[in-house]
N, C-alpha and C positions, 0 to 999 in steps of 0.2 A: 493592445491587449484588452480584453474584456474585462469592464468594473465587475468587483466582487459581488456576489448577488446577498442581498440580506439574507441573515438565520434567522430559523426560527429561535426564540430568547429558549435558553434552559426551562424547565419549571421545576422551581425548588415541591411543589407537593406531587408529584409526580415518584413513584413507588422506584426505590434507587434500582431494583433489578429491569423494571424496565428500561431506565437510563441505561443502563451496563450492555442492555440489548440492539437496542437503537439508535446507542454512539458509540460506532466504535473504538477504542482506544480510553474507553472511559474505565475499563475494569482495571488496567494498571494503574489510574489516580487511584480508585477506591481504594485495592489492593496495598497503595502505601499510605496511607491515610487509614486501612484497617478497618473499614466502609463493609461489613458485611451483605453482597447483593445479591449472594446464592441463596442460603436457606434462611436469612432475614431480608428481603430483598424487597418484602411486601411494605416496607417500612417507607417514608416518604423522605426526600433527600432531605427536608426541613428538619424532618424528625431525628434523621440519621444524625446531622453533622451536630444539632442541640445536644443528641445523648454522647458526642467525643468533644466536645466540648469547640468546635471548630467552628469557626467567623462561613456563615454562610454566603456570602458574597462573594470570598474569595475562591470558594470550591466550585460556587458557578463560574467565576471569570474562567480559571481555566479547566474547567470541562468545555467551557467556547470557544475556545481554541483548538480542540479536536474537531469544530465544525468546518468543513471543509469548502470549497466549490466544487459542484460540477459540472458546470459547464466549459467548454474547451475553449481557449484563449484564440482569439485571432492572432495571425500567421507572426506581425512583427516584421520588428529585424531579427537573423538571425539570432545576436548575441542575447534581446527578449527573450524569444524562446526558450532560447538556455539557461535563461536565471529561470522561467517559469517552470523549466522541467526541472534543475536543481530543488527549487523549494518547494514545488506541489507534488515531484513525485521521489526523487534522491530522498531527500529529509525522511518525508514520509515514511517510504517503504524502513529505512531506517528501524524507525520508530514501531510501527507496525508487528514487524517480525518477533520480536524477542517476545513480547509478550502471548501472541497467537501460540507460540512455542510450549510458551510457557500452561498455558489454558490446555492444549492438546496435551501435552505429560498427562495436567491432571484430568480430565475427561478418561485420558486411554486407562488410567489407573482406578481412578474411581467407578468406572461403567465398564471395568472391562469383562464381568460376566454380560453384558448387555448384548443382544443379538447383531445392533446397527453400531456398535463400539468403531471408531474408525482408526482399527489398531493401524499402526504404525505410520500416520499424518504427524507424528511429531519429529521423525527423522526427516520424512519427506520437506516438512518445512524447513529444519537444520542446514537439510542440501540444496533447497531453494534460496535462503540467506546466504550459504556461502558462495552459492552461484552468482547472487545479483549483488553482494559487496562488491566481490574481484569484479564485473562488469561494468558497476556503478564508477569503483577508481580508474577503472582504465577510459572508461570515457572523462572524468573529469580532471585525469594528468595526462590524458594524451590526444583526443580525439576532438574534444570541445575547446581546449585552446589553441588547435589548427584551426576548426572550426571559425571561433571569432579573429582570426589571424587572416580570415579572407578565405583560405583550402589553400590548395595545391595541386597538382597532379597526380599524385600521390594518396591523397586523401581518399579515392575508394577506395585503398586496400584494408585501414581501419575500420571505414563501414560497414563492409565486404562482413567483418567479423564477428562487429557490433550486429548486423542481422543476421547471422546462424547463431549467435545467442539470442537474440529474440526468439529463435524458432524452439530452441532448449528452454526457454523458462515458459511459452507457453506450452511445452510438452508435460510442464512441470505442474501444470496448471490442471491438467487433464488427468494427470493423476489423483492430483487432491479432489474431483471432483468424482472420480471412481471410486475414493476413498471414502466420501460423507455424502452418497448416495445424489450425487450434484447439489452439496452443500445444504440438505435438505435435513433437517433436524428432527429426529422421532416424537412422536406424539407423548406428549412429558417429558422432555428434555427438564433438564434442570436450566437455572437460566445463566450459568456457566455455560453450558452446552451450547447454547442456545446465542450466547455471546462471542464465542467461539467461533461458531459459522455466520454470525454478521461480520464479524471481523476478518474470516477467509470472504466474502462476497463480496468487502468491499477493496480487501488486495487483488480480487481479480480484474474487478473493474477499474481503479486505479496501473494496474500493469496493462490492461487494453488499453486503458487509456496514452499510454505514456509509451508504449510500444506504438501505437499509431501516430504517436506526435512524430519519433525520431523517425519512424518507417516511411512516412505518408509527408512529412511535408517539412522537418528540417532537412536530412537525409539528400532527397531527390533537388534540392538545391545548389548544392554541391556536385555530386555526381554529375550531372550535367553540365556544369562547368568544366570539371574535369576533362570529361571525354570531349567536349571538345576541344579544349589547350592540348588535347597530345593527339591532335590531327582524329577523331572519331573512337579511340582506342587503340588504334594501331600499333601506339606503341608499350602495349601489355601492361599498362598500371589499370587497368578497369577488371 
């Protein structure tokens, strides 16, 4: 697997609404912490966390933690790959969702006289979540511990199904991007808004990503095993 690449460090004078923009997942720390980075947002994290009274080290630690990598891990063993995909993309999308959800509510509520409003991305997202939960558990109680179990013969009919939902959450993908003009944010967005669609760019990128790990190169490891233990397919498990 590939070492993790250095972040770049937080910087505490850096205007907390920027931060809310450019790190995804940062606006639900704020948000519980009570970090105003919408319409005080000009304010610099130093400044912020001095006026709540909050140890500023600690609100950098983990805000770097939402730093991520992105570059794609070499191949492994299979069972690598499957811790990589559990904690770089399982965990994550996790994480992710509720809060994007959450941001979308209030974008469609607050802007919703707005011309570029992108009514109804917050169901869309709901049904995205509930989609990639059920997908998420059915690979990690059924499919991933065939998986490091060696396969089977049997094993692409799982997969078979694990990729027609890949094809459904990228359809899902194509919605939201009809929805918010391809994730493209109106000229004065607030930086809510504006946080909103860093945070859908980078669940999309994160699902290509993680969609081409199982598709492209755990996936086709197995499969090929498969068909050939039951004589080329012949005998209808493929």
């Amino acid at each position: 697997m590939n070492a993790r690449l250095p972040q770049t460090p937080i910087d505490a004078e850096q205007a907390i609404g920027q931060i809310a923009v450019q790190l995804p997942g940062s606006t639900a720390i704020f948000r519980r912490l009570k970090l105003d980075f919408c319409c005080g947002g000009q304010v610099s994290l130093r400044q912020s966390c001095a006026a709540k009274g909050l140890d500023l080290q600690t609100v950098v630690d983990e805000l770097s933690t939402l730093q991520r990598p992105t570059e794609l891990p070499d191949a492994g063993t299979p069972s690598e790959l499957i811790d990589h995909i559990l904690a770089r993309y399982h965990e994550v999308h996790r994480a992710q969702l509720p809060e994007l959800i959450r941001m979308a509510r209030r974008v469609e509520a607050v802007h919703r006289d707005h011309s570029e409003v992108p009514a109804g991305l917050g169901d869309a997202l709901e049904a995205m979540e509930q989609e990639l939960l059920s997908h998420m558990h059915k690979e990690e109680a059924v499919l991933f511990p065939m998986l490091r179990g060696g396969g089977n013969s049997f094993v692409t009919q799982p997969i078979a199904m694990m990729r027609h939902e890949h094809n459904d959450h990228g359809e899902a993908l194509e919605q939201i991007a009809r929805l918010t003009h391809d994730i493209t944010p109106p000229l004065g967005a607030c930086n809510t808004w504006r946080a909103l669609y860093a945070g859908l760019a980078q669940l999309r990128d994160d699902l290509i990503n993680h969609i081409h790990l199982e598709n492209n190169v755990l996936f086709p490891q197995f499969e090929q095993t498969a068909t050939q233990g039951c004589g080329g397919g012949t005998c209808g498990c493929s």
